[in-house]
SERO-4910 file (N, C-alpha, C, O; in steps of 0.05 Angstrom, whole numbers):
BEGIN
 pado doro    nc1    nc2    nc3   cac1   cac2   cac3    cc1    cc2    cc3    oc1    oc2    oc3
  Unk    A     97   -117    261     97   -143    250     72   -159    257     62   -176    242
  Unk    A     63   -152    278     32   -166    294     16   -160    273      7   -178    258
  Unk    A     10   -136    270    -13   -126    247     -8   -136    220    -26   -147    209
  Unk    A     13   -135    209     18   -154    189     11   -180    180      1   -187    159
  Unk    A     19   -193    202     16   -221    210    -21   -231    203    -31   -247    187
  Unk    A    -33   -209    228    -59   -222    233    -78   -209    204    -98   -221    195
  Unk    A    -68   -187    195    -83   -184    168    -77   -206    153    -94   -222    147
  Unk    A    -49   -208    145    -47   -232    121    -69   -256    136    -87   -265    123
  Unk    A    -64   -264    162    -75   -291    169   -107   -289    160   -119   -308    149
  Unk    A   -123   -261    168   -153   -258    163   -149   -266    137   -154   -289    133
  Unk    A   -139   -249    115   -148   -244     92   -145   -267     79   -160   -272     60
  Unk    A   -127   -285     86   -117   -306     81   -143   -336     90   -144   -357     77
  Unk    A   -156   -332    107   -173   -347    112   -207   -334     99   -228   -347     95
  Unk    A   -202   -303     96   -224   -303     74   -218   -311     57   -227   -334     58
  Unk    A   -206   -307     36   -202   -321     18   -197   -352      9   -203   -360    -14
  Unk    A   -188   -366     26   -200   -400     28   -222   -414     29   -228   -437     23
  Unk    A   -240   -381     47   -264   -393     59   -280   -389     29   -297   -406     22
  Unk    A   -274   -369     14   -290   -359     -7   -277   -384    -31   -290   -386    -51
  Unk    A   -258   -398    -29   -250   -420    -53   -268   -442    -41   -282   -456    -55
  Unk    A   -267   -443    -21   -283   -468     -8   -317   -466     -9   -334   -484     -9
  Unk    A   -321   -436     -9   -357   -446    -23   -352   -440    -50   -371   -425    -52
  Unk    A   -342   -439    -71   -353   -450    -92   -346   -476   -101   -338   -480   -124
  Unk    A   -349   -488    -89   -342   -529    -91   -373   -536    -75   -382   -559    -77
  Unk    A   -386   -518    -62   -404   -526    -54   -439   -520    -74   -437   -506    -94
  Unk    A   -460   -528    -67   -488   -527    -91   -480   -506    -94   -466   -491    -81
  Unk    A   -496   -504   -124   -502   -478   -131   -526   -459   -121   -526   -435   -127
  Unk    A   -541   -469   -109   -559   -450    -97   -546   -430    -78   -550   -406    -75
  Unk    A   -529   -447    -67   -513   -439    -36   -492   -414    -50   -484   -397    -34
  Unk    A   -483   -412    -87   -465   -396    -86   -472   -372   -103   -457   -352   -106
  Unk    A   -501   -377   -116   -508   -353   -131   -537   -355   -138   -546   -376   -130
  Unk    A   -557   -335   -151   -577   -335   -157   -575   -346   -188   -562   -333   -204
  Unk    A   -586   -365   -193   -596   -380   -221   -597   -358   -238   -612   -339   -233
  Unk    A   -578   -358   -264   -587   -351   -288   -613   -344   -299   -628   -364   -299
  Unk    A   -624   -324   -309   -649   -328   -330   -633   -341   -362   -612   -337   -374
  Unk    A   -656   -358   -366   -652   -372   -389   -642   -353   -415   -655   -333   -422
  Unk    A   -615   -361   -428   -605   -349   -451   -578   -326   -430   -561   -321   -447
  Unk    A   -574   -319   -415   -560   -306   -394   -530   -315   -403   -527   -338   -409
  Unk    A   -507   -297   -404   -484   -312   -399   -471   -300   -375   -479   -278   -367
  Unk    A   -445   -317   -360   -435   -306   -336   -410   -312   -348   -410   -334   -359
  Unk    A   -386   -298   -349   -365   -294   -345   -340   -310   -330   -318   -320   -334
  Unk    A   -367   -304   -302   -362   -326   -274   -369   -354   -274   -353   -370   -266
  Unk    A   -394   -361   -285   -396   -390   -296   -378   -399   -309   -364   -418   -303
  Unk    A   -377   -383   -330   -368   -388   -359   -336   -402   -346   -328   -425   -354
  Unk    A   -324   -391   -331   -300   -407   -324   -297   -420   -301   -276   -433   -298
  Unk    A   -308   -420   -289   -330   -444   -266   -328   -471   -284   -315   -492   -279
  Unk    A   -346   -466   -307   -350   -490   -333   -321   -505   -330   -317   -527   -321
  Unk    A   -303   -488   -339   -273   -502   -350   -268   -516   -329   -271   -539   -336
  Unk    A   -263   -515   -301   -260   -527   -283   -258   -509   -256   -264   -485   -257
  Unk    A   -248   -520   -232   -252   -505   -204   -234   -487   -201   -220   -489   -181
  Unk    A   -228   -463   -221   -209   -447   -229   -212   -426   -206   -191   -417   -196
  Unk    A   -241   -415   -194   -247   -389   -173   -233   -411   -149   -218   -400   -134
  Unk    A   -236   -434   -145   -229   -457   -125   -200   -459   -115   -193   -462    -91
  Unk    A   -182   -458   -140   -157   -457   -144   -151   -429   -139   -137   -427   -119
  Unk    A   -155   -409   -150   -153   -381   -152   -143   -372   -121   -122   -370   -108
  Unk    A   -172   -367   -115   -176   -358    -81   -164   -385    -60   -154   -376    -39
  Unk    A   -163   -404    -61   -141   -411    -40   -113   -417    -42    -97   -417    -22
  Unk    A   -105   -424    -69    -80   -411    -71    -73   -389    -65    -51   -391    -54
  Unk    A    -83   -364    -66    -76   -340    -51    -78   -342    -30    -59   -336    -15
  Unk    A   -104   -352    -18    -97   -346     12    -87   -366     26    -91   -368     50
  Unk    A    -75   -381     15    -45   -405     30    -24   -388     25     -5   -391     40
  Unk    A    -23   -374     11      2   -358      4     -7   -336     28     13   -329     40
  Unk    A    -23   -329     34    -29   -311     48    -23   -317     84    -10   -304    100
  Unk    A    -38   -342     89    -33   -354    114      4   -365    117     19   -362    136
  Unk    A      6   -375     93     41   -384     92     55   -353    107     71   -351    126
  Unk    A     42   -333     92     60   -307    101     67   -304    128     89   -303    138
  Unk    A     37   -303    144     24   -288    160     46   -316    187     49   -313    211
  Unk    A     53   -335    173     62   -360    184     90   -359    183    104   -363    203
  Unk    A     98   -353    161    138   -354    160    144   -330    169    163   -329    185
  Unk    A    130   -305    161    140   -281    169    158   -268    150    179   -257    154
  Unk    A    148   -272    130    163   -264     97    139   -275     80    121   -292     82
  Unk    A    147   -256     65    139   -268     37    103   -248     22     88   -251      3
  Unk    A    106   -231     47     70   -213     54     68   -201     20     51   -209      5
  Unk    A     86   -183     13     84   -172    -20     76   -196    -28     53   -200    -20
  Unk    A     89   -219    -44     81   -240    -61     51   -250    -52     31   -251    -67
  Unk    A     52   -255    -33     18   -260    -25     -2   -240    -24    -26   -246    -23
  Unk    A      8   -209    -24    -20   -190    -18    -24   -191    -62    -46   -195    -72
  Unk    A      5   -187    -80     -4   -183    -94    -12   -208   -112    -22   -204   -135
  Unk    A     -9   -238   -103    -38   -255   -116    -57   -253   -113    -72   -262   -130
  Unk    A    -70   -238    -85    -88   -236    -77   -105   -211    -93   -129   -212    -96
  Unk    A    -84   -185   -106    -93   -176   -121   -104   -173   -151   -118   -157   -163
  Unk    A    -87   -200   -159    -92   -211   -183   -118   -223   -177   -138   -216   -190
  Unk    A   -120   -246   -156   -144   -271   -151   -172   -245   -160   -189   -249   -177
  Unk    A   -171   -219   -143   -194   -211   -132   -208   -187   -153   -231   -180   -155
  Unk    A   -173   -174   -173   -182   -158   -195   -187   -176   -215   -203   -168   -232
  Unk    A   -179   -199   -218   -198   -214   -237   -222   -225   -237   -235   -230   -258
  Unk    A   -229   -231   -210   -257   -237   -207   -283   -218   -209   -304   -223   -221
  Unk    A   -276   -190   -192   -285   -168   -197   -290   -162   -224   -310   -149   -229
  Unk    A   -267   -171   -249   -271   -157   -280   -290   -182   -293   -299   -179   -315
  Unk    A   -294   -203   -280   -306   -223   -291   -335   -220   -277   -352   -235   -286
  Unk    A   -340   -211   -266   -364   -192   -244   -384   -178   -266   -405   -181   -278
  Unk    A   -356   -155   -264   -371   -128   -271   -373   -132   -306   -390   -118   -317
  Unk    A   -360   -147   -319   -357   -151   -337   -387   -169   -356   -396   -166   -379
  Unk    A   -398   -190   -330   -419   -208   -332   -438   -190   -336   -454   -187   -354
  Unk    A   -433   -167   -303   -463   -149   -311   -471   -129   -318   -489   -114   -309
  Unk    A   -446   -128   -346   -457    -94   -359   -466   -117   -378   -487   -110   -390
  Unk    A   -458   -142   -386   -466   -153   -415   -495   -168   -411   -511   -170   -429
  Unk    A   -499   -176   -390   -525   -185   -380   -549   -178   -384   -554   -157   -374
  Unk    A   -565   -188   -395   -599   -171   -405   -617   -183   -387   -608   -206   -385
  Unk    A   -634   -180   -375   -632   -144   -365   -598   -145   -343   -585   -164   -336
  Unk    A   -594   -124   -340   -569   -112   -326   -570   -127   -293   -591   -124   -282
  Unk    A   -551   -141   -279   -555   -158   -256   -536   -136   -239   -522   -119   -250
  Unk    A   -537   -138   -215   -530   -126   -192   -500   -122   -192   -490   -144   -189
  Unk    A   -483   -106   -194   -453   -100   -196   -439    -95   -174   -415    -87   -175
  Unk    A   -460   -102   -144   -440   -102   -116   -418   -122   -116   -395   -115   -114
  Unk    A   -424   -142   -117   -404   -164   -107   -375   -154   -127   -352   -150   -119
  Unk    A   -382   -152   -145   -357   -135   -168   -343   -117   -155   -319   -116   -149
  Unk    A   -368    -98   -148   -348    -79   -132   -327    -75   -113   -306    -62   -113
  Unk    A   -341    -95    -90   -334   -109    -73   -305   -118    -71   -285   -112    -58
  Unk    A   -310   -135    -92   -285   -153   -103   -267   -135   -109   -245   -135    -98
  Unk    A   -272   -119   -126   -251    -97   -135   -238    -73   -109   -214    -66   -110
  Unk    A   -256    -63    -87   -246    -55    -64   -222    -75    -60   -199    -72    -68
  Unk    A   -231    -92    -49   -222   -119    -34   -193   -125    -43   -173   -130    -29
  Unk    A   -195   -122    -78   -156   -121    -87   -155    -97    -80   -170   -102    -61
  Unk    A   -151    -69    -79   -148    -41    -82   -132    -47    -44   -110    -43    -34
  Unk    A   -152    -55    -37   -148    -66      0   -112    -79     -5    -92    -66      0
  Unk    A   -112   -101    -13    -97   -124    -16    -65   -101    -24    -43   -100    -11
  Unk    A    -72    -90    -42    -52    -69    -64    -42    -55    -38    -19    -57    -31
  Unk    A    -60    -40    -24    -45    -20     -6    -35    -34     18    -21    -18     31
  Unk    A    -39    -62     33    -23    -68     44     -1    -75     40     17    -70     56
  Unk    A      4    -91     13     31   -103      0     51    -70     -2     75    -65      2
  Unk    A     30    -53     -8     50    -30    -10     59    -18     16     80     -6     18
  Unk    A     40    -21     38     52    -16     73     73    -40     73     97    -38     77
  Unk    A     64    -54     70     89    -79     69    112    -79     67    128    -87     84
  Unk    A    118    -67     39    136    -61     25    150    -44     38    169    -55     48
  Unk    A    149    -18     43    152      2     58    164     -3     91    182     10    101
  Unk    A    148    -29    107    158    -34    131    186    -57    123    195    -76    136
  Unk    A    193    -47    101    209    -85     98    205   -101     99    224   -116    101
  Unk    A    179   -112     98    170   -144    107    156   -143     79    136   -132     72
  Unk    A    171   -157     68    176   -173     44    167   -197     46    171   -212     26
***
């Protein structure tokens, strides 16, 4: 239950920490566009603080877990929603991108749910629901 606990609590505070810089400059959260460029990730940045909402809603759901001691499935798998959507909004920006931009953080992102997936499924498995 310890290990449970203190993963949800990490992952749970990465992910807040990661809603909480994109409210901060833009210098601080990405490299500038070349002119005519579209992002995926802007592009719904634009609509409003949606990556903001995204990632710390999960990881309140995540720290809530790691805090009541229930509830770890429902929080590992928003977390895998928050992080396979960001990742497809990633990798998605930079196959369409001219010239072609760097596809780590995508990747990244996409480990990161795959991560999220197989704890909810240890989870599952230990009963802690």
């Amino acid at each position: 239950m310890l290990g449970a606990r203190l993963t949800a609590g990490a992952t749970g505070m990465m992910s807040c920490t990661l809603g909480v810089l994109y409210v901060m400059p833009e210098q601080l959260v990405r490299r500038p566009l070349q002119p005519g460029q579209v992002s995926a990730v802007v592009w719904i940045e634009g609509l409003g603080p949606w990556w903001t909402v995204l990632f710390v809603v999960s990881g309140l759901m995540l720290l809530a877990a790691a805090w009541r001691r229930t509830g770890f499935v429902t929080a590992h798998l928003a977390a895998v929603f928050a992080y396979t959507f960001y990742a497809c909004c990633v990798l998605f920006s930079a196959v369409m991108t001219e010239p072609p931009v760097p596809v780590i953080t995508g990747t990244l992102a996409g480990y990161i749910a795959l991560t999220h997936m197989c704890i909810g499924r240890g989870c599952a498995e230990r009963g802690l629901r």
